[in-house]
Every structure is written in C-alpha cells, then in structure tokens.
BABANU-657504 format. One record per atom (N, C-alpha, C): x, y, z; atom name. Coordinates in steps of 0.02 Angstrom, whole numbers, plus 50000, padded with zeros to 5 digits. Layout:
- east,north,up,kolti
- X,Y,Z,CA
...
//
This chain:
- east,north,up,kolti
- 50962,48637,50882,N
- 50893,48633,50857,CA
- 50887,48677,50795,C
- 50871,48635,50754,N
- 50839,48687,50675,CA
- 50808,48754,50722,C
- 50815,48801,50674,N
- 50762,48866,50660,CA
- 50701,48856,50662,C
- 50655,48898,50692,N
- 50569,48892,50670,CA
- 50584,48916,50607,C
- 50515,48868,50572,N
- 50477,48913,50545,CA
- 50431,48929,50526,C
- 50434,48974,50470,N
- 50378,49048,50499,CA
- 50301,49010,50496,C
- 50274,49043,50545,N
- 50217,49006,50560,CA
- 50169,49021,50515,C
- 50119,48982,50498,N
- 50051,49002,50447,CA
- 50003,49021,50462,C
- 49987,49084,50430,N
- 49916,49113,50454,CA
- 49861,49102,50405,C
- 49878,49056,50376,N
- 49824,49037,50320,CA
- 49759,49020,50349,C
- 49758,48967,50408,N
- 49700,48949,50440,CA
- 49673,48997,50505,C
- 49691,49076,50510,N
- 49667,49113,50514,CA
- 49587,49133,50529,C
- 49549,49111,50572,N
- 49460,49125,50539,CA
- 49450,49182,50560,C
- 49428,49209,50490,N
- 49416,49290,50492,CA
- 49348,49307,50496,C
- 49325,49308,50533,N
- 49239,49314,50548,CA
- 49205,49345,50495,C
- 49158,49339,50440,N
- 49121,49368,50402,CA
- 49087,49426,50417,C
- 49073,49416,50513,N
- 49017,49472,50520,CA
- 49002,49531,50512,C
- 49072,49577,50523,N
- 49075,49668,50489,CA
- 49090,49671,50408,C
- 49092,49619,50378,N
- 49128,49626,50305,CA
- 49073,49672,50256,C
- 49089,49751,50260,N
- 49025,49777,50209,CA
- 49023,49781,50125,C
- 48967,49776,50093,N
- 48984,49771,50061,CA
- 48936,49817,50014,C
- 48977,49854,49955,N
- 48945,49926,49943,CA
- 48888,49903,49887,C
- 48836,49950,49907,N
- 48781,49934,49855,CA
- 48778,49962,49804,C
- 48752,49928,49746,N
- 48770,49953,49665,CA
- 48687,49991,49625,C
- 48648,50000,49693,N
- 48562,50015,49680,CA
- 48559,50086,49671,C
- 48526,50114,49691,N
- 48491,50204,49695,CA
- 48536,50209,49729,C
- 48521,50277,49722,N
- 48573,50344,49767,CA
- 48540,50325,49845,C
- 48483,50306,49841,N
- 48448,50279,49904,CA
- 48473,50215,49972,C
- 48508,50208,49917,N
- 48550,50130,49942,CA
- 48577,50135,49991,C
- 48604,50107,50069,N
- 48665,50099,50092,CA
- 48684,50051,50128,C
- 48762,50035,50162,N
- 48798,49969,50169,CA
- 48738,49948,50243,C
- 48736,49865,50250,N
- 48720,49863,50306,CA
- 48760,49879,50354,C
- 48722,49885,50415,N
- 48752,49883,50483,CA
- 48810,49815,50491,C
- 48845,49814,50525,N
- 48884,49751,50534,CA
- 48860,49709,50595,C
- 48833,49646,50598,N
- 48829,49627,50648,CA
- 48858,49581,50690,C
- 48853,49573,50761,N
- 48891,49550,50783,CA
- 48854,49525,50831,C
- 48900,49435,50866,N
- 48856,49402,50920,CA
- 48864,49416,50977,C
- 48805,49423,50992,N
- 48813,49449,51098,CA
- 48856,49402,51118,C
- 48856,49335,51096,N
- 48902,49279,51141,CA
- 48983,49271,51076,C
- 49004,49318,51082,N
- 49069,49304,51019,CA
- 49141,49265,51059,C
- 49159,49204,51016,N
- 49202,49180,51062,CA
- 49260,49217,51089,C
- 49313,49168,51147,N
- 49369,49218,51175,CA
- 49409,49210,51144,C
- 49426,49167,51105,N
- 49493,49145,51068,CA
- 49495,49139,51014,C
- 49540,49188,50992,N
- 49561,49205,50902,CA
- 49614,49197,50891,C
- 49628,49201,50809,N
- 49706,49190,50821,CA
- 49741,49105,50761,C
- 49669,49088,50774,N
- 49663,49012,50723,CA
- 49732,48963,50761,C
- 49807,48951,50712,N
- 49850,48906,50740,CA
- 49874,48943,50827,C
- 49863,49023,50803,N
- 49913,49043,50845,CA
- 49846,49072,50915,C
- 49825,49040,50967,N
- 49767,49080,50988,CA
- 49783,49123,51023,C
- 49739,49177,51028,N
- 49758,49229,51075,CA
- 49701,49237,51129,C
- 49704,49237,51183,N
- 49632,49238,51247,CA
- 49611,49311,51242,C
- 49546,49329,51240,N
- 49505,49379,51220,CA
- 49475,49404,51305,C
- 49495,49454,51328,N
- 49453,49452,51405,CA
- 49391,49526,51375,C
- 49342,49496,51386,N
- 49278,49566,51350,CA
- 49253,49569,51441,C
- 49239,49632,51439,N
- 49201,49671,51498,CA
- 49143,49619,51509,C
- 49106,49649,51581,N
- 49067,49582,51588,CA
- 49001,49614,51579,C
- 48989,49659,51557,N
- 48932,49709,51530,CA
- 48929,49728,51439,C
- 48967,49667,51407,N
- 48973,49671,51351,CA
- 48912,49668,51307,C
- 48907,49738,51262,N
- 48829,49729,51212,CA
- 48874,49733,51150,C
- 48832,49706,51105,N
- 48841,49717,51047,CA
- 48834,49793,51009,C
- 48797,49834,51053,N
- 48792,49914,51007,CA
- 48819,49960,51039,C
- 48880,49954,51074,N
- 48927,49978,51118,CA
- 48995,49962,51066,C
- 49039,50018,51085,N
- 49092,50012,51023,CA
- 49152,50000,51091,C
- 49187,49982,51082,N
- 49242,49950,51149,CA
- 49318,49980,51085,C
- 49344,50009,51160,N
- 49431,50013,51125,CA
- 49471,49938,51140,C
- 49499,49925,51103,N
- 49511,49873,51101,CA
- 49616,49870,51103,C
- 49627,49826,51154,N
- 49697,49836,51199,CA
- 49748,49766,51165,C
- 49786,49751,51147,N
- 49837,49715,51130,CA
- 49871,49697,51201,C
- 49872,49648,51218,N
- 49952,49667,51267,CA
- 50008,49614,51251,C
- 50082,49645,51218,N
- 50107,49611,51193,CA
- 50165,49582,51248,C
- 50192,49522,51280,N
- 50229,49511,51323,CA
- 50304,49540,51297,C
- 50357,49523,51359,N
- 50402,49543,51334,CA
- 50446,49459,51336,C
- 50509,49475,51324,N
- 50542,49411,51286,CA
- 50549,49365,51355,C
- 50547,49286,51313,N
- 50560,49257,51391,CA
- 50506,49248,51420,C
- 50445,49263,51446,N
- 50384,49272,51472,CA
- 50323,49267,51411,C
- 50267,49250,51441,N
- 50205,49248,51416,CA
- 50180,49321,51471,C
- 50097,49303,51398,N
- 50052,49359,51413,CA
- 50034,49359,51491,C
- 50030,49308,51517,N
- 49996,49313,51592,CA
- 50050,49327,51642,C
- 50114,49326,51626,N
- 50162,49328,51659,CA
- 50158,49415,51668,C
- 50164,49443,51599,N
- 50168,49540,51584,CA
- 50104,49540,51629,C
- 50055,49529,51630,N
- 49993,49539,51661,CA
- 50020,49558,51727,C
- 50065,49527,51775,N
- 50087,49561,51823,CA
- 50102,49632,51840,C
- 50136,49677,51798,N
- 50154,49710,51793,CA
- 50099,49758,51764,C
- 50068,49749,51712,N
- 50027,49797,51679,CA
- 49959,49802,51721,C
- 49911,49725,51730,N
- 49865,49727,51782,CA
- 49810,49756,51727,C
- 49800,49742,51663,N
- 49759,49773,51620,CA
- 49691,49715,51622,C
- 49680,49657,51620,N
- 49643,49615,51643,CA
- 49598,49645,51692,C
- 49624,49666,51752,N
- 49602,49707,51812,CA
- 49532,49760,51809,C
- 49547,49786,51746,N
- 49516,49841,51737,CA
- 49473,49844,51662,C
- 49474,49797,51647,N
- 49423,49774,51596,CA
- 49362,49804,51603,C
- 49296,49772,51656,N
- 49256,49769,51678,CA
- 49236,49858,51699,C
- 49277,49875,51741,N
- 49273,49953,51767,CA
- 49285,50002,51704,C
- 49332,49990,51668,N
- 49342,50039,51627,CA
- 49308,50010,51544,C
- 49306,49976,51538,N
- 49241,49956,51490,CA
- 49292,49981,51439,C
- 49332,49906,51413,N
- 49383,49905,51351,CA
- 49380,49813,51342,C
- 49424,49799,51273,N
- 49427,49730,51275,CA
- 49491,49717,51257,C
- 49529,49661,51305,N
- 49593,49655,51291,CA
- 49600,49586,51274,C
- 49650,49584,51239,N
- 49670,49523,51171,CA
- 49757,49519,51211,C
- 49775,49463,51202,N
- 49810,49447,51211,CA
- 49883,49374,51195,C
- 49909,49408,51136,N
- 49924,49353,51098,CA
- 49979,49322,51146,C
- 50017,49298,51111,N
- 50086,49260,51115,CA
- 50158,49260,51074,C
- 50209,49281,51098,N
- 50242,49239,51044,CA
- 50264,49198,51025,C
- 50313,49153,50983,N
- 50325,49091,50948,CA
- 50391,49079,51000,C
- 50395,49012,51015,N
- 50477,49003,51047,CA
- 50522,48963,51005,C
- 50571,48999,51034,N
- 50641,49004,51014,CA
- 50679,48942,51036,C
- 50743,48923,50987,N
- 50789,48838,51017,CA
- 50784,48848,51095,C
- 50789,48925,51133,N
- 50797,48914,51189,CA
- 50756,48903,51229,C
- 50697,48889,51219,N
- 50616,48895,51244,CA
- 50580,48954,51273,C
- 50602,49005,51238,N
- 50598,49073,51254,CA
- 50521,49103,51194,C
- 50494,49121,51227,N
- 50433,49175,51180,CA
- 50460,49227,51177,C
- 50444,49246,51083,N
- 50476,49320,51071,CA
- 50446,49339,51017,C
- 50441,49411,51003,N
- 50425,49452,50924,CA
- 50495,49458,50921,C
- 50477,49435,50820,N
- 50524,49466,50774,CA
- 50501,49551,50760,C
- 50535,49567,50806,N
- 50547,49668,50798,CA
- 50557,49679,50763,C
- 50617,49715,50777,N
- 50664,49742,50763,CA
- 50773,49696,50748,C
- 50797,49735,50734,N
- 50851,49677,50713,CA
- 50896,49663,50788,C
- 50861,49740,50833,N
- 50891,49735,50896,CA
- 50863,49675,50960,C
- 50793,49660,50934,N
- 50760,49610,50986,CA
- 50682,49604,50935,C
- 50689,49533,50948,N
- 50707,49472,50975,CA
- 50726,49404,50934,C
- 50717,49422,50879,N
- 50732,49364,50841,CA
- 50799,49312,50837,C
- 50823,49304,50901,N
- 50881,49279,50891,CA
- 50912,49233,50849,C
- 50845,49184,50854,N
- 50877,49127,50776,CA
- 50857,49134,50726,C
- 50854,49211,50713,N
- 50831,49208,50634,CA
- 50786,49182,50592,C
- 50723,49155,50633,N
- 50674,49114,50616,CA
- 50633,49132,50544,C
- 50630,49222,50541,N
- 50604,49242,50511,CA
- 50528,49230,50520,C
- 50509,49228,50582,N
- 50425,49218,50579,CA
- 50408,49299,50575,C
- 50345,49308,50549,N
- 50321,49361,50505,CA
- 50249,49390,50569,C
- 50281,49430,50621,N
- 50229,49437,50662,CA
- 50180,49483,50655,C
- 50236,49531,50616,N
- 50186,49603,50593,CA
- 50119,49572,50543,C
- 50119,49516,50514,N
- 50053,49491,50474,CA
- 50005,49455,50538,C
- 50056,49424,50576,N
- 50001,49368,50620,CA
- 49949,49435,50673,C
- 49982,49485,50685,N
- 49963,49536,50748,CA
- 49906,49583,50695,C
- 49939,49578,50612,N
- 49890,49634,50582,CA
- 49828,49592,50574,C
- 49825,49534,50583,N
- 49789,49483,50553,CA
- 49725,49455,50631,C
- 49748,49485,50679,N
- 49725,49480,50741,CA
- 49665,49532,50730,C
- 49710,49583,50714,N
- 49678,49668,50725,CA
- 49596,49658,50690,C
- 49609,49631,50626,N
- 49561,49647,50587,CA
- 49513,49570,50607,C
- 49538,49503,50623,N
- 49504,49467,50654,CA
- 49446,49500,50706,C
- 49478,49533,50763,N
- 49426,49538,50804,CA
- 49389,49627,50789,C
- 49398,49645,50743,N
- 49382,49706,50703,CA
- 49300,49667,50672,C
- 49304,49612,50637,N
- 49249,49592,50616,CA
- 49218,49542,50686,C
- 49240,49527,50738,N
- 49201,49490,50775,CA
- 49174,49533,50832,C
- 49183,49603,50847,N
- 49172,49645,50916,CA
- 49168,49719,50886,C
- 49132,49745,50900,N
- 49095,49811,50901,CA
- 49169,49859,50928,C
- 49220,49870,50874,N
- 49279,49919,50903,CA
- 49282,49986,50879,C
- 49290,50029,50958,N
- 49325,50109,50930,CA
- 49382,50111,50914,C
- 49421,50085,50942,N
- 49504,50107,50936,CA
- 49542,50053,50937,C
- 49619,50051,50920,N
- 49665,50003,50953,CA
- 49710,50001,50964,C
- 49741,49997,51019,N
- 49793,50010,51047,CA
- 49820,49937,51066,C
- 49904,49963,51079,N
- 49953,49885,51101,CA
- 49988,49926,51158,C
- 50007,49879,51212,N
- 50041,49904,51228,CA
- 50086,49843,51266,C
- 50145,49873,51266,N
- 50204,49823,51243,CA
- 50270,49834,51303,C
- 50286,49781,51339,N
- 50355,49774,51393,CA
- 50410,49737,51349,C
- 50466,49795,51332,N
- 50526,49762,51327,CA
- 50539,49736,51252,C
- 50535,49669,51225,N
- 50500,49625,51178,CA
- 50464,49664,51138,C
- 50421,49657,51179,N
- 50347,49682,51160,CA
- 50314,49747,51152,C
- 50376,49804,51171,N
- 50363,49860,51144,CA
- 50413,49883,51086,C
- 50444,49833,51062,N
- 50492,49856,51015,CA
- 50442,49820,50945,C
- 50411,49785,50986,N
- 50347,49731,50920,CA
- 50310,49805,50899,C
- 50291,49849,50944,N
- 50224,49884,50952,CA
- 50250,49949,50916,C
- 50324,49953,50930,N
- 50340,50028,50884,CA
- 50352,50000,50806,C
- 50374,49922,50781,N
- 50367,49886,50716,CA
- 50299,49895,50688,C
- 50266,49875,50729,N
- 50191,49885,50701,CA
- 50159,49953,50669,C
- 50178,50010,50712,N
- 50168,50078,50692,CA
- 50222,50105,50648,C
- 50270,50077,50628,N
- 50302,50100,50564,CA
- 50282,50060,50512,C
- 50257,50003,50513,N
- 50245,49955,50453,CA
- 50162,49965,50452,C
- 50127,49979,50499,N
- 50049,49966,50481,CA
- 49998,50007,50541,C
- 50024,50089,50529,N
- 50010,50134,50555,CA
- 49920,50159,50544,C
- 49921,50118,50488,N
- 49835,50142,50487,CA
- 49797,50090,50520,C
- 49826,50037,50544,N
- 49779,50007,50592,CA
- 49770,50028,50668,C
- 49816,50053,50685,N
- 49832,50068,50763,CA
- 49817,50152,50767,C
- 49781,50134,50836,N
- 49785,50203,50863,CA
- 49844,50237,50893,C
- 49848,50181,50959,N
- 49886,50202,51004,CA
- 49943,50151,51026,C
- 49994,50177,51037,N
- 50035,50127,51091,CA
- 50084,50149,51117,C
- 50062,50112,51197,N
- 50095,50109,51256,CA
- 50186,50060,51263,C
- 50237,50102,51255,N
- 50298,50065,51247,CA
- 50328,50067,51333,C
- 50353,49994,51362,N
- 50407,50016,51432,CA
- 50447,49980,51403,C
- 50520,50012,51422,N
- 50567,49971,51427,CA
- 50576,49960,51348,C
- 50565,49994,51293,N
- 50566,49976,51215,CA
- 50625,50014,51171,C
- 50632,50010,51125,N
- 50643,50058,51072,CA
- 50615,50054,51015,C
- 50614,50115,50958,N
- 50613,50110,50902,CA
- 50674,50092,50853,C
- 50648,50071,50778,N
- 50724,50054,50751,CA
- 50782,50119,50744,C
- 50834,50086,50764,N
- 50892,50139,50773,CA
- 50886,50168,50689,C
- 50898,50149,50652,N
- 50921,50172,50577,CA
- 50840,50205,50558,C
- 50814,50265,50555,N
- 50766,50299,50573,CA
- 50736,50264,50470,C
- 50768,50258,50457,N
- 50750,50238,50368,CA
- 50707,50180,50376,C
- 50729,50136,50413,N
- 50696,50069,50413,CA
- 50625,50065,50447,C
- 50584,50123,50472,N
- 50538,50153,50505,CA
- 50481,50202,50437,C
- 50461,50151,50397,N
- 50442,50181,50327,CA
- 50381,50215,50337,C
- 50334,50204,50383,N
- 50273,50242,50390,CA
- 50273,50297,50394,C
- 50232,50347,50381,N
- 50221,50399,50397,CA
- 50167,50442,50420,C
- 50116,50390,50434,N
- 50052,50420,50469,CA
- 50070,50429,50543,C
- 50040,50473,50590,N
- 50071,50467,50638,CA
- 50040,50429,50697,C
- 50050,50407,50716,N
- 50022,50358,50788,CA
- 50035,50395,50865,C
- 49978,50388,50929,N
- 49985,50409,50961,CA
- 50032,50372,51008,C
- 50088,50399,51035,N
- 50140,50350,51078,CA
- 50149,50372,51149,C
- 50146,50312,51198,N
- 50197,50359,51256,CA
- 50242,50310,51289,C
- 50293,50330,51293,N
- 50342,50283,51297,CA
- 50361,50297,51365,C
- 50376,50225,51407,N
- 50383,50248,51466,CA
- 50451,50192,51481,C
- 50507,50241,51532,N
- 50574,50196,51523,CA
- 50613,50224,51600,C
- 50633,50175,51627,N
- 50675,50183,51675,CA
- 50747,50213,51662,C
- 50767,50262,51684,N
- 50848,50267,51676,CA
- 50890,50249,51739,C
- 50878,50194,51755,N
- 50927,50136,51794,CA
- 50917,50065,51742,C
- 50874,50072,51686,N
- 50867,50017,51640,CA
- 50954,49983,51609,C
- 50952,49927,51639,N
- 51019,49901,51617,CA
- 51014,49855,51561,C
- 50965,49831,51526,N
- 50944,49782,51489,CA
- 50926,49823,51411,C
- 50881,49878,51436,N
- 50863,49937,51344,CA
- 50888,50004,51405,C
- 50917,50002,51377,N
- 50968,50089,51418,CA
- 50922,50145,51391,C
- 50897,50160,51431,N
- 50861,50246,51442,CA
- 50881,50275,51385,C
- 50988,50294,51376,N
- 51004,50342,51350,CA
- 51028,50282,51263,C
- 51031,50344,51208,N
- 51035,50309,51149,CA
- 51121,50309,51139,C
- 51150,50263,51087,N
- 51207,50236,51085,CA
- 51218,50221,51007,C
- 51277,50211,50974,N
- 51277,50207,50910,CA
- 51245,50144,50893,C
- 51209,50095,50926,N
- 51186,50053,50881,CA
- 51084,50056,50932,C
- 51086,50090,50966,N
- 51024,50092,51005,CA
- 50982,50156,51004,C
- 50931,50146,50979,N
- 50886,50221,51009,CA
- 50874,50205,51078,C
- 50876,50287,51111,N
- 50851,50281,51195,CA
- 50780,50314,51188,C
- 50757,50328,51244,N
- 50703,50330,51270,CA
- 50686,50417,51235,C
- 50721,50456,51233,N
- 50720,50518,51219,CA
- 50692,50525,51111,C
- 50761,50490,51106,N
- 50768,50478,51038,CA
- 50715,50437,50998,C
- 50683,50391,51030,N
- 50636,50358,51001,CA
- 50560,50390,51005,C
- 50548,50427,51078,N
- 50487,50458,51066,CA
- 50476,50529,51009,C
- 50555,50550,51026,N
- 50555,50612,50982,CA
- 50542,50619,50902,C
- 50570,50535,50871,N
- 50540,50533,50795,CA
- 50477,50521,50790,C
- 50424,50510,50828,N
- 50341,50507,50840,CA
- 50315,50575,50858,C
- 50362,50608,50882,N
- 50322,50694,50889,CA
- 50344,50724,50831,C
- 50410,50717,50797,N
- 50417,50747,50722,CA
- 50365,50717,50674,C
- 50329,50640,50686,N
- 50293,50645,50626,CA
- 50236,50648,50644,C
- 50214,50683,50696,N
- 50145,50696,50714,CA
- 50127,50778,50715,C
- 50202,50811,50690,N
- 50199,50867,50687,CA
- 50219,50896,50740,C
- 50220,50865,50824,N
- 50228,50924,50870,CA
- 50278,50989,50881,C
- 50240,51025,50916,N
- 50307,51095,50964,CA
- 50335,51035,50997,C
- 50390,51080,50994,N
- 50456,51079,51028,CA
- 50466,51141,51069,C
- 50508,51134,51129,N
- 50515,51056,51166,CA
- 50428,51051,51205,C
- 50452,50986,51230,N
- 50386,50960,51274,CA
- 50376,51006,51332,C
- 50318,50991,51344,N
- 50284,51026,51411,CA
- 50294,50980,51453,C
- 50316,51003,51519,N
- 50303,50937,51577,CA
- 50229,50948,51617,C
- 50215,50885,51620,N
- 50164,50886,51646,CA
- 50173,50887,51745,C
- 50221,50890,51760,N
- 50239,50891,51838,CA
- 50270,50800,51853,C
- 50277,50805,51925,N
- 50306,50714,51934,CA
- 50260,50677,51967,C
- 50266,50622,51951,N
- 50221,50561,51984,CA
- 50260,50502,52042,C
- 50234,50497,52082,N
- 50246,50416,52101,CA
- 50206,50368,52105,C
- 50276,50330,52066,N
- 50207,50282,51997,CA
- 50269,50209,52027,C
- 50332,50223,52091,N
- 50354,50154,52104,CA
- 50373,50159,52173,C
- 50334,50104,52194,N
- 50339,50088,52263,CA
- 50402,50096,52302,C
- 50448,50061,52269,N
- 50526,50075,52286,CA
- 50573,50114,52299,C
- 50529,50199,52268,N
- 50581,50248,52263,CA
- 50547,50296,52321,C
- 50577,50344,52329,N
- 50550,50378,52401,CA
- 50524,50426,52339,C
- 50472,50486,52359,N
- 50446,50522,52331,CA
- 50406,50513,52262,C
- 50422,50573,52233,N
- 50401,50572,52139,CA
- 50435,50569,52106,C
- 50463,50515,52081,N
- 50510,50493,52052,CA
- 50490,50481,51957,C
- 50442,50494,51932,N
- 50411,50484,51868,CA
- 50400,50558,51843,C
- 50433,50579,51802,N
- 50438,50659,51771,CA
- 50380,50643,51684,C
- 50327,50673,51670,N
- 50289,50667,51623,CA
- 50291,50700,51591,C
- 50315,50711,51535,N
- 50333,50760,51465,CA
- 50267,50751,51420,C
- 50246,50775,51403,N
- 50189,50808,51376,CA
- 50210,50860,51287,C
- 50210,50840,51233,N
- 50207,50873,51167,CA
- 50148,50883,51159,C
- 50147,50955,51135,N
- 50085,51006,51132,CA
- 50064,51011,51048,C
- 50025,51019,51007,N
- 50015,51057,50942,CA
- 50024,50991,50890,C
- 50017,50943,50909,N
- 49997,50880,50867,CA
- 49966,50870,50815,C
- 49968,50828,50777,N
- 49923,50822,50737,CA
- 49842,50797,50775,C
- 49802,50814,50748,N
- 49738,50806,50771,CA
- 49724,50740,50799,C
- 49719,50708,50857,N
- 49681,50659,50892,CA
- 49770,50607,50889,C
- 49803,50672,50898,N
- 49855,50627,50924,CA
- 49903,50646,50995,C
- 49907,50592,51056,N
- 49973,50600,51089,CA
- 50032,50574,51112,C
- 50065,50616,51117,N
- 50148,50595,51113,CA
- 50153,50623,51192,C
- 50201,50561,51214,N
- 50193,50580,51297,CA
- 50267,50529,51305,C
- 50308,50548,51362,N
- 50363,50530,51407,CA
- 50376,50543,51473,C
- 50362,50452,51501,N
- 50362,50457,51576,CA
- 50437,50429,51567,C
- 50475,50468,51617,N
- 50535,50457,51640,CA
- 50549,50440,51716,C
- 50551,50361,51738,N
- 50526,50360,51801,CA
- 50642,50358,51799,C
- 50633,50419,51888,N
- 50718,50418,51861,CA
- 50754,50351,51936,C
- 50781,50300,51893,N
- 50806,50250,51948,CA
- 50752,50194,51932,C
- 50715,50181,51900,N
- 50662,50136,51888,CA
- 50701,50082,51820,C
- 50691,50002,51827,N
- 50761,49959,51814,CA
- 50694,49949,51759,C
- 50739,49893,51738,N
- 50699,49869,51661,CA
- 50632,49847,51648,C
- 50614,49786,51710,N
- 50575,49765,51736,CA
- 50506,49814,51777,C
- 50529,49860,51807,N
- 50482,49894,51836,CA
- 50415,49853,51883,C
- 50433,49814,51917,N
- 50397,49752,51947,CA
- 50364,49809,51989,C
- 50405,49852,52020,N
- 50355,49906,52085,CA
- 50313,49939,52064,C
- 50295,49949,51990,N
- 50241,50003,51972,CA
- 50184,49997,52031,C
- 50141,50036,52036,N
- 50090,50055,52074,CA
- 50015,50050,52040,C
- 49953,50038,52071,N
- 49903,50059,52056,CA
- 49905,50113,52018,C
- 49914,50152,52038,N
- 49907,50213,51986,CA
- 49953,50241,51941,C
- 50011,50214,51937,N
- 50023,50177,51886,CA
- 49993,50151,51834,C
- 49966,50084,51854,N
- 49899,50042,51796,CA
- 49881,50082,51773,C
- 49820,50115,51832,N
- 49769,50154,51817,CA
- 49776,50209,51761,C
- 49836,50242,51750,N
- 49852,50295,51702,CA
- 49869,50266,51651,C
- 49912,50223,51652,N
- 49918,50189,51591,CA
- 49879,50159,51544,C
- 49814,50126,51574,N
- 49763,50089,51558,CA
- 49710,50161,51512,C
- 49698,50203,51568,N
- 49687,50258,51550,CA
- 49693,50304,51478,C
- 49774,50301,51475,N
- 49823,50321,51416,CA
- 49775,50275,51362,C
- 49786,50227,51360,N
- 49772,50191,51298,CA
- 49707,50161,51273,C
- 49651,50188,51310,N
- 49592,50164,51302,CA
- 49549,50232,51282,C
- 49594,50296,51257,N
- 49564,50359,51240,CA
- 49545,50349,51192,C
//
C-alpha cells in the first residue's frame, strides 16, 4: 500500500467567537469580551474530528481546563479511555476533554508522527504537531478555557513531549505513561518550560524504564523538563502509592522537583514491576492523575 498522505487542515473551522480584536479609539477603549455558545458543538477537528465530552453543568462564564487525551499506537481514543477513565470524571471534577485520533497506517494501525522513535512507521510524513496545535486554538475560540493539558499512553505520550518542545506556549501541562522524549536532546528546540509528570513502569518491555544509546528512559526524559524549568536537584520523594491492583503493597514511588519555575511541575511516578500497558491502574490512580492535569 502507498504511504498516507499528509492530511489537510485547510478545512479546519476555526470558530470566530474569542477572535479579539484591538481597538484603535481613546485610551478609554477596550477589546470585547469573547463570546461563546451555551450549546457549542462536540466535534472539532473539521476532516479530522475529534469528540468533545464538556461537563454536564457547562456555562459559558466558567473557564474549564481543558484535557487532550492522546491514544497510544494501535488503539483509538476510547480504547486509552480504559485505562485513563478521564471521561469518568468530567462532570465531578469540572474539566473538558477533547479527544482526537490518529491517522492509520498500511497496517491499519492509528498513530502520531512523534518522534523518529514512534510512530511513524511509513514515513507518511503527516504533520500532527499542526493538526493537534490547530485543535488547541479551535476549541480555545469555541469554550471558555483556563489551561491545557494532554495527556498521552505510549504513542501518545511521545506526541505530547513533541508538542512541548515544538509548541510549548500553547500547553500547560502534560501527563506522559509509558513515553519518551527525543533521545538527541538538540532536536527538542523549545525552551519555555512545561509542566510534566511522567509516569513509567520498570517491568516496561515495549519503552524500557531505563535509557539506552538510541532511547531516553523514564529518568532521563523527565530530568531535561526539570533543567528547563529551572529545578533543585535531586527530587524530593513524595512517599509510595498503590496505584496497581496487581502488585502487593506500594508499589508507585513519587518524585517530586522542588524550586521551579513559577506555576510549574515536574513530577515522577515510578510504579516498580508495572508493564507497558498498565491495564491494573486503580481508581486512585485516575483520580490523581486526572487531578495532576486539570491544575
């Protein structure tokens, strides 16, 4: 089978409604308010749609953090939904989650073009970091947003650490399992810093915990996000969790970087014996995670 290709975001509809626009009158002057419809549709995204789940207490003069969840390879969004359970908690924790897709592959596989390590296998060259920046600011003008965060399994957290080196002033936060950043630390050009917490099994046989000459691990990848966020060294632990059904005890060790740059955190759960997949996470589990990224 030919290569995709790269998909078009030309037909894109970018909602008019927050677009401000500066006034050229008296010193008296200023931008309107942006408005927005109590009934705003669920699906954005134009060729490529993405399902929009909004709280069921949604106003328009309420500012909502607003959640990405990017799947990992192989799988769709509702499939990761298993595992993350962020849908779940919409309503209670009063956030709005977006949820794209990616493009498939000769093998009928959904994937982000990352990194050179995953997933682009046929070289398609589809251009996701535009279709995902192009999401951001989509539902930026259609929904009343504080923040935004991604958070990303596998695939989809190697999309989410691309995104914060290429287009760090859109994102707040993101949640990485099972990910890396790019090994060759050069090809990682941003330099604003983003809040990260990367969370990784070391029984992971698929993205290995520990780093390797052609792989960042779990250590190595959070640690270039606390150098450019400024933190102390070393991390604080925050004590252990059990965050998987499977393992006897507290098996999740939480590292904690202190002295950040302002309204930023850098965090590492190390669940130890926890596989790639992490299918046993726990309620509270979710709950912290969901937590994490809706600050």
């Amino acid at each position: 089978m030919a290569p995709m290709t790269r998909t078009s975001l030309s037909r894109v509809l970018i909602a008019p409604l927050a677009l401000l626009t500066a006034c050229s009158g008296s010193a008296d002057d200023s931008a309107p308010a942006p408005t927005f419809d109590a009934n705003p549709p669920t699906e954005i995204g134009g060729d490529r749609e993405a399902e929009v789940v909004l709280p069921a207490n949604y106003a328009v003069d309420t500012e909502y953090p607003l959640v990405f969840l990017l799947h990992g390879y192989g799988v769709n969004a509702d499939i990761q939904e298993v595992i993350f359970g962020l849908g779940q908690r919409v309503d209670d924790l009063g956030f709005i989650l977006v949820k794209p897709e990616g493009t498939v592959d000769s093998t009928g596989s959904q994937f982000w073009n990352a990194t050179e390590e995953c997933c682009d296998f046929g070289n398609t060259g589809v251009d996701d970091v535009a279709y995902l920046s192009a999401l951001i600011d989509e539902a930026r003008a259609l929904y009343p947003v504080s923040t935004v965060a991604f958070v990303g399994h596998s695939n989809g957290g190697f999309m989410s650490y691309r995104l914060s080196c290429e287009v760090p002033e859109k994102i707040d936060r993101i949640a990485v399992l099972a990910g890396a950043v790019y090994k060759d630390e050069d090809d990682c050009a941003g330099t604003e810093p983003v809040s990260v917490l990367h969370i990784h099994g070391t029984a992971d046989e698929t993205i290995a915990y520990d780093s390797d000459p052609a792989h960042a691990g779990a250590v190595e990848s959070i640690e270039r996000w606390a150098t450019k966020a400024g933190c102390a060294e070393p991390p604080t632990s925050l004590g252990t969790r059990d965050y998987l059904s499977g393992n006897d005890g507290e098996e999740t060790t939480v590292s904690h970087w202190d002295g950040c740059a302002t309204g930023t955190d850098i965090e590492l759960w190390t669940a130890e014996g926890g596989d790639h997949f992490m299918i046993d996470v726990t309620d509270p589990w979710r709950d912290a995670l969901t937590a994490w990224a809706i600050q």
